[in-house]
Biopython code that builds the backbone (N, CA, C, O; Angstrom):
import numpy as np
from Bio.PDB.StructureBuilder import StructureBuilder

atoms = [
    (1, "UNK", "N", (11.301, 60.918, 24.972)),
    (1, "UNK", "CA", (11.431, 59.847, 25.949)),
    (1, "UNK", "C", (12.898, 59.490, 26.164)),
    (1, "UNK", "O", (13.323, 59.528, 27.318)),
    (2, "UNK", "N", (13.663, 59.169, 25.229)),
    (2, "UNK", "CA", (15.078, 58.886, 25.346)),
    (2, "UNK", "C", (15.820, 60.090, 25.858)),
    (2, "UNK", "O", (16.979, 59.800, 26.156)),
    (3, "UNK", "N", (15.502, 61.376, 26.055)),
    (3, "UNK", "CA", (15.981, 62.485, 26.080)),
    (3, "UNK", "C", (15.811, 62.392, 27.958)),
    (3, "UNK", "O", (16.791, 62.306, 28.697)),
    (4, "UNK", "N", (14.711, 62.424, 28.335)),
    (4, "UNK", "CA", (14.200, 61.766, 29.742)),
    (4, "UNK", "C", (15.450, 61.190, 30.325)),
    (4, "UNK", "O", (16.297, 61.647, 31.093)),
    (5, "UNK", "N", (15.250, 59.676, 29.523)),
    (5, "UNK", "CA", (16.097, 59.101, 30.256)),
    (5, "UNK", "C", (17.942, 59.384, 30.502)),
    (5, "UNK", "O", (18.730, 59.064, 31.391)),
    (6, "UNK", "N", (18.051, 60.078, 29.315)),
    (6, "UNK", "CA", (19.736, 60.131, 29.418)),
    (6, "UNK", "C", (19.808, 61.532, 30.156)),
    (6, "UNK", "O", (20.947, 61.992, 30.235)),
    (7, "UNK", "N", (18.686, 62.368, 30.766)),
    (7, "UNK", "CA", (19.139, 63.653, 32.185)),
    (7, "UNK", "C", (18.831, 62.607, 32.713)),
    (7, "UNK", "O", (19.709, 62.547, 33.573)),
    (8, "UNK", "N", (18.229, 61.722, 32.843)),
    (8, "UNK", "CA", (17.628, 61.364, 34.287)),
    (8, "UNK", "C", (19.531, 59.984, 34.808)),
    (8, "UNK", "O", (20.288, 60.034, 35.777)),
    (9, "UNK", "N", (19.515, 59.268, 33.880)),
    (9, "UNK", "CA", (21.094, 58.854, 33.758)),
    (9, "UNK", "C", (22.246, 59.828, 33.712)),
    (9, "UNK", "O", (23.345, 59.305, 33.899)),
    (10, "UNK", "N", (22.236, 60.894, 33.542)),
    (10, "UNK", "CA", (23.641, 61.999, 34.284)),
    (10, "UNK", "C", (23.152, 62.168, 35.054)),
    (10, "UNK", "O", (24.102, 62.395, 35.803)),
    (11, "UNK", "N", (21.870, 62.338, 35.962)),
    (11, "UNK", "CA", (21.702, 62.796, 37.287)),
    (11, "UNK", "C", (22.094, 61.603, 38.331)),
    (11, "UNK", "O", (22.524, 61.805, 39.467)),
    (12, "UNK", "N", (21.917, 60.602, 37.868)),
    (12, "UNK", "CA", (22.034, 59.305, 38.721)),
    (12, "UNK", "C", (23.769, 59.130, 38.749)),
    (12, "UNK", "O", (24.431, 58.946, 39.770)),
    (13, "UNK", "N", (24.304, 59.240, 37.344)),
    (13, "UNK", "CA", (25.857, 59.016, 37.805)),
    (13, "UNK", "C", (26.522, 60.321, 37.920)),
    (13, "UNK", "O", (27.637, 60.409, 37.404)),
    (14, "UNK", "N", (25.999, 61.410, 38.545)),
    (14, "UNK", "CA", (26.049, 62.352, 39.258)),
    (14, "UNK", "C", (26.369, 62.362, 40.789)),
    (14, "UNK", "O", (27.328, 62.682, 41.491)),
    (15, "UNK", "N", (25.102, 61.855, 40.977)),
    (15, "UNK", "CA", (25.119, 61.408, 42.416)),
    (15, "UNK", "C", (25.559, 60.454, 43.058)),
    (15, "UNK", "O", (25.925, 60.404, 44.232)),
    (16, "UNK", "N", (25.514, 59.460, 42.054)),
    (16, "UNK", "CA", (26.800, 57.987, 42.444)),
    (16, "UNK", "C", (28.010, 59.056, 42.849)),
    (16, "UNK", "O", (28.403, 59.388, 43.967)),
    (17, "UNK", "N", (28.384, 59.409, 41.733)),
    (17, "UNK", "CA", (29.836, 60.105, 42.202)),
    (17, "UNK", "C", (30.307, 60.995, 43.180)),
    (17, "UNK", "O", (31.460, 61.204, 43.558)),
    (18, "UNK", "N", (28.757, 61.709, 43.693)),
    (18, "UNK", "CA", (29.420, 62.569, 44.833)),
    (18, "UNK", "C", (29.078, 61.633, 46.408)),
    (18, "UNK", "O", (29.464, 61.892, 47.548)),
    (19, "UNK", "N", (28.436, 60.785, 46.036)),
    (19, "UNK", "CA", (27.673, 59.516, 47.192)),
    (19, "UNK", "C", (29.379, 58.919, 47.223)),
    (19, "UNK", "O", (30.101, 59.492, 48.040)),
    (20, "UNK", "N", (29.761, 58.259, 46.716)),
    (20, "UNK", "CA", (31.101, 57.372, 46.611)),
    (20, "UNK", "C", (32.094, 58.819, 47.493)),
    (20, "UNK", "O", (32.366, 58.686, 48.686)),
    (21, "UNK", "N", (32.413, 59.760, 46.927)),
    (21, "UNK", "CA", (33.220, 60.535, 47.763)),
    (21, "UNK", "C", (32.661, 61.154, 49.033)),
    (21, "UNK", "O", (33.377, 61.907, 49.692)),
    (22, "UNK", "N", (31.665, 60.931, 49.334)),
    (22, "UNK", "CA", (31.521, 61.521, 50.745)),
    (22, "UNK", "C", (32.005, 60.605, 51.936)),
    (22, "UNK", "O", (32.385, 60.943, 53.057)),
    (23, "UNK", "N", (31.856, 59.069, 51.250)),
    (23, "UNK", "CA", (31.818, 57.707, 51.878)),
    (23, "UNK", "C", (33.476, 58.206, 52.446)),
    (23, "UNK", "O", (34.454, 58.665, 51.856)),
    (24, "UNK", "N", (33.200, 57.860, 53.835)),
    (24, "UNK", "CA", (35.098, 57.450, 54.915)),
    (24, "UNK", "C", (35.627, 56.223, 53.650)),
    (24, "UNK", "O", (35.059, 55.661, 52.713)),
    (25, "UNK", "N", (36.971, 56.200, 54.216)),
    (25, "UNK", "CA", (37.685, 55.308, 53.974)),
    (25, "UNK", "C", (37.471, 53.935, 54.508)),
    (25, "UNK", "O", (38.363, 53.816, 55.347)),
    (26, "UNK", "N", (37.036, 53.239, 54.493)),
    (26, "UNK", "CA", (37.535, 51.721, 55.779)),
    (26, "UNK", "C", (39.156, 51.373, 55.754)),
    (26, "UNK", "O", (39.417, 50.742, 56.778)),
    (27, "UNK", "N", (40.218, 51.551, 55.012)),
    (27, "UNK", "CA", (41.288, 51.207, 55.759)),
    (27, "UNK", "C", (42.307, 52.262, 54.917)),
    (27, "UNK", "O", (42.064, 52.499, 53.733)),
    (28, "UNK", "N", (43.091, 52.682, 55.381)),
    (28, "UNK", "CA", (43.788, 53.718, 55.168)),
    (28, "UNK", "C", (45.174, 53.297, 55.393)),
    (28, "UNK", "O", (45.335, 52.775, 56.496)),
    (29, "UNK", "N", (46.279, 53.383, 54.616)),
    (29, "UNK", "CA", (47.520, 53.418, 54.433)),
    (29, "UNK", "C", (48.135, 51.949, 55.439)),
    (29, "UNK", "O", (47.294, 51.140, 55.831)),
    (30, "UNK", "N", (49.235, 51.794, 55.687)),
    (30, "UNK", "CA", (49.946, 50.434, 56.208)),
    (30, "UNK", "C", (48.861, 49.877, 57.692)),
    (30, "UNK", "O", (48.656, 48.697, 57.978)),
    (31, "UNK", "N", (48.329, 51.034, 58.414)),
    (31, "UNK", "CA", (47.788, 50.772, 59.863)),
    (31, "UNK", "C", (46.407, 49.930, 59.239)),
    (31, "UNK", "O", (45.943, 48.907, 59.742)),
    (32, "UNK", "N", (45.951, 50.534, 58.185)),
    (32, "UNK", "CA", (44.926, 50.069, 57.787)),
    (32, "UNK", "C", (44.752, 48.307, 57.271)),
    (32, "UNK", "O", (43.677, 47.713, 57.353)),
    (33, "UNK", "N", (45.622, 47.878, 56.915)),
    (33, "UNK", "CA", (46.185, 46.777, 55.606)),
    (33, "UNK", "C", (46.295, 46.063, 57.343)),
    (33, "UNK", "O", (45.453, 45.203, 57.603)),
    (34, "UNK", "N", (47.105, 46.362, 58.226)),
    (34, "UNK", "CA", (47.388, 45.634, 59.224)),
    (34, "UNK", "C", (46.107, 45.103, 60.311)),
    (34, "UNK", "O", (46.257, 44.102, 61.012)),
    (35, "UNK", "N", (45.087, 45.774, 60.324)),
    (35, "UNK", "CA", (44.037, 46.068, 60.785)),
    (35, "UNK", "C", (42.882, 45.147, 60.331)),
    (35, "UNK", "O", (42.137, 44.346, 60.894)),
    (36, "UNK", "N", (43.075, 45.661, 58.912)),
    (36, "UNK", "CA", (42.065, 44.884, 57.987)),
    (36, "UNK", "C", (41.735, 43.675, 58.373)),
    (36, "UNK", "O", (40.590, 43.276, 58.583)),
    (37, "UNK", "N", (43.288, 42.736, 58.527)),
    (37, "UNK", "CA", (42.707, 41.216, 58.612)),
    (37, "UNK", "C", (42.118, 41.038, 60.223)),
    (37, "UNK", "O", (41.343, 40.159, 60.601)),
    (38, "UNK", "N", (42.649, 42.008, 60.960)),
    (38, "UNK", "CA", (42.189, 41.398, 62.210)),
    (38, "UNK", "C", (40.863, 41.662, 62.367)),
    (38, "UNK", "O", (40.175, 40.811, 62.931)),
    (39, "UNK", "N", (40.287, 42.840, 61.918)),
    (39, "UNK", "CA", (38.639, 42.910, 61.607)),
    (39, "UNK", "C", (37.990, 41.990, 61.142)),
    (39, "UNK", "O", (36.878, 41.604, 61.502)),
    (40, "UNK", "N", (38.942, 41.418, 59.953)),
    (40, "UNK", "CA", (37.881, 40.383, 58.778)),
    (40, "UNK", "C", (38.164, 39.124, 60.281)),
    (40, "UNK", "O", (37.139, 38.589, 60.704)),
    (41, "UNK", "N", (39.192, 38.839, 60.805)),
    (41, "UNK", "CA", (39.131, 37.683, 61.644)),
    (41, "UNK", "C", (37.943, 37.337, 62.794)),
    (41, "UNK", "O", (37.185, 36.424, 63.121)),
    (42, "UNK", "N", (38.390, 38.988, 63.251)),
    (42, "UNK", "CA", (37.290, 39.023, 64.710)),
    (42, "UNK", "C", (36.130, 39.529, 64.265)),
    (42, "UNK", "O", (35.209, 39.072, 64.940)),
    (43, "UNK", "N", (35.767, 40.253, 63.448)),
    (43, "UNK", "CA", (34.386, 40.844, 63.029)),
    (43, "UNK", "C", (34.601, 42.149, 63.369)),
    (43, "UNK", "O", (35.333, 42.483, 64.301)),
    (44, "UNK", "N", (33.753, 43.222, 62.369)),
    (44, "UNK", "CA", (33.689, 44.749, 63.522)),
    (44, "UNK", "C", (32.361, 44.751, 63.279)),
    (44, "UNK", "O", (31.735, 43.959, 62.574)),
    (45, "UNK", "N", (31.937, 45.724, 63.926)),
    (45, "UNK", "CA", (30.615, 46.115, 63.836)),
    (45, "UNK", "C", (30.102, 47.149, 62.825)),
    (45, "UNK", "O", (30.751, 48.036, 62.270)),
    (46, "UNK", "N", (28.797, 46.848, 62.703)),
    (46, "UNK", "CA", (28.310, 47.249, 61.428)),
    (46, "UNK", "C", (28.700, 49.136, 61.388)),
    (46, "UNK", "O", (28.961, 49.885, 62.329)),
    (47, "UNK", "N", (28.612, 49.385, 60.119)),
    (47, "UNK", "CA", (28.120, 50.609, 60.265)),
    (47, "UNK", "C", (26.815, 51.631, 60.509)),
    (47, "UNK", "O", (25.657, 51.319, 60.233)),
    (48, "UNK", "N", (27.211, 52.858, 61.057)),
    (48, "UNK", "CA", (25.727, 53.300, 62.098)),
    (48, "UNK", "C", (25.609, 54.383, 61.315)),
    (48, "UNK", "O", (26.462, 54.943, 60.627)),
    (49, "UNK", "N", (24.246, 54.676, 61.517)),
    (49, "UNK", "CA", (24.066, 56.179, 60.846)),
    (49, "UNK", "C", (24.438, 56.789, 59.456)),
    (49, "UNK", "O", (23.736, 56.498, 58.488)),
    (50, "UNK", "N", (25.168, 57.356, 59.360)),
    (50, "UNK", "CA", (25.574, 58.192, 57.917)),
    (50, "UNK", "C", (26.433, 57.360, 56.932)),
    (50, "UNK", "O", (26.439, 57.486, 55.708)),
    (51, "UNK", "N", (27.213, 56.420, 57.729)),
    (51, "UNK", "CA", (27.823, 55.553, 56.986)),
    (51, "UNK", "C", (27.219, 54.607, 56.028)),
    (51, "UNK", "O", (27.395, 54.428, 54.823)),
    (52, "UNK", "N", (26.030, 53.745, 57.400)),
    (52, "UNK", "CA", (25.301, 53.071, 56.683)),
    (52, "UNK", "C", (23.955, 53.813, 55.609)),
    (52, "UNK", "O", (23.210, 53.161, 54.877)),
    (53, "UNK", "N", (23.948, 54.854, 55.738)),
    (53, "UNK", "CA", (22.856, 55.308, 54.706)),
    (53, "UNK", "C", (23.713, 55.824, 53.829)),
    (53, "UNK", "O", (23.057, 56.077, 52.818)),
    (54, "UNK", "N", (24.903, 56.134, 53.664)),
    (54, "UNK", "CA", (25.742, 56.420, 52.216)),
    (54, "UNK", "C", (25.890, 55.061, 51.626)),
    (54, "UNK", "O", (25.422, 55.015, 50.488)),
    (55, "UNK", "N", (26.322, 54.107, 51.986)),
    (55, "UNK", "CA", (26.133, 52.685, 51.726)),
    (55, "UNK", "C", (24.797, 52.239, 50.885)),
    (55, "UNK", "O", (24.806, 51.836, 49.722)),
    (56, "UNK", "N", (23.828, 52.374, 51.590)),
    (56, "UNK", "CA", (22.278, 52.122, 51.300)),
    (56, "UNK", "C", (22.370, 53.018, 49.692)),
    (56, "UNK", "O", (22.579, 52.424, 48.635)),
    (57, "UNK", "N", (22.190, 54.363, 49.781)),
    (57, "UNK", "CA", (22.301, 55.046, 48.853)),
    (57, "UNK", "C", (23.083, 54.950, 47.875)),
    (57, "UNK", "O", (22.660, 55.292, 46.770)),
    (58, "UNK", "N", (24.245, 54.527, 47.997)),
    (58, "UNK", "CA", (25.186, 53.955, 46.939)),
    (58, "UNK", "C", (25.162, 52.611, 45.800)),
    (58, "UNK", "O", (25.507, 52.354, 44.646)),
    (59, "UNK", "N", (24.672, 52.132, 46.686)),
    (59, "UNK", "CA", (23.823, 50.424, 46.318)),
    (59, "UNK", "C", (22.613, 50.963, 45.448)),
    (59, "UNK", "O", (22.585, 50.599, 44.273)),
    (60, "UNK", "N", (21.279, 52.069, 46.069)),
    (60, "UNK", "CA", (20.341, 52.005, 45.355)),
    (60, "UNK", "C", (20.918, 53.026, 43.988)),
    (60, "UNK", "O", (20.493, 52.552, 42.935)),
    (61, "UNK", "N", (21.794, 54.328, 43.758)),
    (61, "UNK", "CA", (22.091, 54.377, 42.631)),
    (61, "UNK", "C", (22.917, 53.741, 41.860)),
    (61, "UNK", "O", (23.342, 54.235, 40.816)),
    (62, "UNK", "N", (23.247, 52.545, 42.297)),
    (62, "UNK", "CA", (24.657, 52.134, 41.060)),
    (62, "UNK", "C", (23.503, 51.221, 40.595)),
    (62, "UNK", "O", (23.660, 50.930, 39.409)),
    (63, "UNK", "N", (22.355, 50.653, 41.155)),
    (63, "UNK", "CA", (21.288, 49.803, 40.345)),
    (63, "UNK", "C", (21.070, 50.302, 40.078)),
    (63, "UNK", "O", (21.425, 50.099, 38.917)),
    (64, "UNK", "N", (20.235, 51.825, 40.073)),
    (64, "UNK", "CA", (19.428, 52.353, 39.329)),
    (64, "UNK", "C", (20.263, 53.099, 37.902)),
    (64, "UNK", "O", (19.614, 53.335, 36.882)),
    (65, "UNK", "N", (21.596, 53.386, 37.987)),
    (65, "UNK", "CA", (22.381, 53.608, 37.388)),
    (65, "UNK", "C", (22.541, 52.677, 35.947)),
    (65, "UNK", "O", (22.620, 53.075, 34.785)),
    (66, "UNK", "N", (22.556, 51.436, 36.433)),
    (66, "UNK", "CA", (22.774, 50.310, 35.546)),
    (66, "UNK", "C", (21.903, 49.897, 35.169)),
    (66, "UNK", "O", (22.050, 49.199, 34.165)),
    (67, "UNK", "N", (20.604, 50.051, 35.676)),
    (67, "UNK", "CA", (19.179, 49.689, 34.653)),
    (67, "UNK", "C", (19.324, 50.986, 33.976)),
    (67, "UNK", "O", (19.532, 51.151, 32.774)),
    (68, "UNK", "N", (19.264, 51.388, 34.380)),
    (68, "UNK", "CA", (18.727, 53.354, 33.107)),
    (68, "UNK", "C", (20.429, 53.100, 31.631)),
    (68, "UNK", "O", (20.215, 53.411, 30.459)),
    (69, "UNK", "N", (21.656, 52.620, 32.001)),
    (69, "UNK", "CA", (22.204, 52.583, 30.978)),
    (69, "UNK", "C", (21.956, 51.299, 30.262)),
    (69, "UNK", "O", (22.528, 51.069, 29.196)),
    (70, "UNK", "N", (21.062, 50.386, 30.848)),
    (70, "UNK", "CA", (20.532, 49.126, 29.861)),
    (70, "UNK", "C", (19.582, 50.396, 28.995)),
    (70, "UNK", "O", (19.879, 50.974, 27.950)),
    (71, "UNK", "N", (18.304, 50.564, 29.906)),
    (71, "UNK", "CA", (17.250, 51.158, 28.793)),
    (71, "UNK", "C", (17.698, 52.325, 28.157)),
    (71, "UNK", "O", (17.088, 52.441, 27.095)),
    (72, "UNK", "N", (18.485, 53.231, 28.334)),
    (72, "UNK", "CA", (19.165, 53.917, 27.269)),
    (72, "UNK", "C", (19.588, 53.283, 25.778)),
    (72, "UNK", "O", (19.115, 53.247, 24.642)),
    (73, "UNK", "N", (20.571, 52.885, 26.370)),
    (73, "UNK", "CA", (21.168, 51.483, 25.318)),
    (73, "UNK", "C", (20.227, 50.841, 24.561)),
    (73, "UNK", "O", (20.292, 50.916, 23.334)),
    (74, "UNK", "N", (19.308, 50.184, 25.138)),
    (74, "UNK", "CA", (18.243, 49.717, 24.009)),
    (74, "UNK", "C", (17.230, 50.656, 23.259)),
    (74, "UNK", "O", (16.789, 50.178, 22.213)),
    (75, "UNK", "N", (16.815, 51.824, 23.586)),
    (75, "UNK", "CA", (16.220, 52.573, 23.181)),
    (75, "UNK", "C", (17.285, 53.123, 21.818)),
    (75, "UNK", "O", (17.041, 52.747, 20.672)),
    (76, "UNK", "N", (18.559, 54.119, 22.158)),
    (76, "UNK", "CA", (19.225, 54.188, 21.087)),
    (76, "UNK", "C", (19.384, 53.545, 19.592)),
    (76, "UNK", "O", (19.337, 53.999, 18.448)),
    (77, "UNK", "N", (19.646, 51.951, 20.317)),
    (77, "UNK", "CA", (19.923, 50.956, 19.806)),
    (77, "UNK", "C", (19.007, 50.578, 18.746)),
    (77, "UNK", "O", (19.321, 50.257, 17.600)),
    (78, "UNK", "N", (17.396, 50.677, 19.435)),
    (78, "UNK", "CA", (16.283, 50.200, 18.550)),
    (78, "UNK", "C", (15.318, 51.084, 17.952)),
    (78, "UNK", "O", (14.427, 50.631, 17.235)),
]
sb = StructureBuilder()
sb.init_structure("model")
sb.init_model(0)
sb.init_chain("A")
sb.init_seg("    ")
for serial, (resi, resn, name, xyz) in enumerate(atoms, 1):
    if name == "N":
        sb.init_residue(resn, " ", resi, " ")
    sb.init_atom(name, np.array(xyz, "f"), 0.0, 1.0, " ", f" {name:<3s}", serial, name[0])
structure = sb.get_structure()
């Protein structure tokens, strides 16, 4: 059972990690920093498509990520 869970936890921060690098940048070098606030001022619009489902996907493994290294952890542990 513990054996389960710790492939099934490298597969998850596996895929966190290649999910996080596929993700664009949102602000990039000085144009970006300059940009930034006027977005956060005026608003931009959401992200569409691939962006927002790397997003989605990123969110659902870093939870699922962080429950599986709780129950690892306690299993070891106990």
């Amino acid at each position: 059972m513990v054996v389960f869970f710790k492939i099934l936890l490298v597969i998850f921060s596996l895929g966190l990690i290649a999910v996080v690098l596929l993700q664009r940048g949102k602000s990039a070098g000085l144009s970006g920093a300059i940009s930034g606030g006027a977005e956060h001022l005026f608003g931009k619009q959401k992200a569409r498509g691939l962006d927002l489902f790397l997003q989605r996907l990123t969110i659902g493994l870093a939870v699922g990520f962080f429950i599986l290294a709780l129950v690892v952890a306690y299993f070891v542990k106990g």
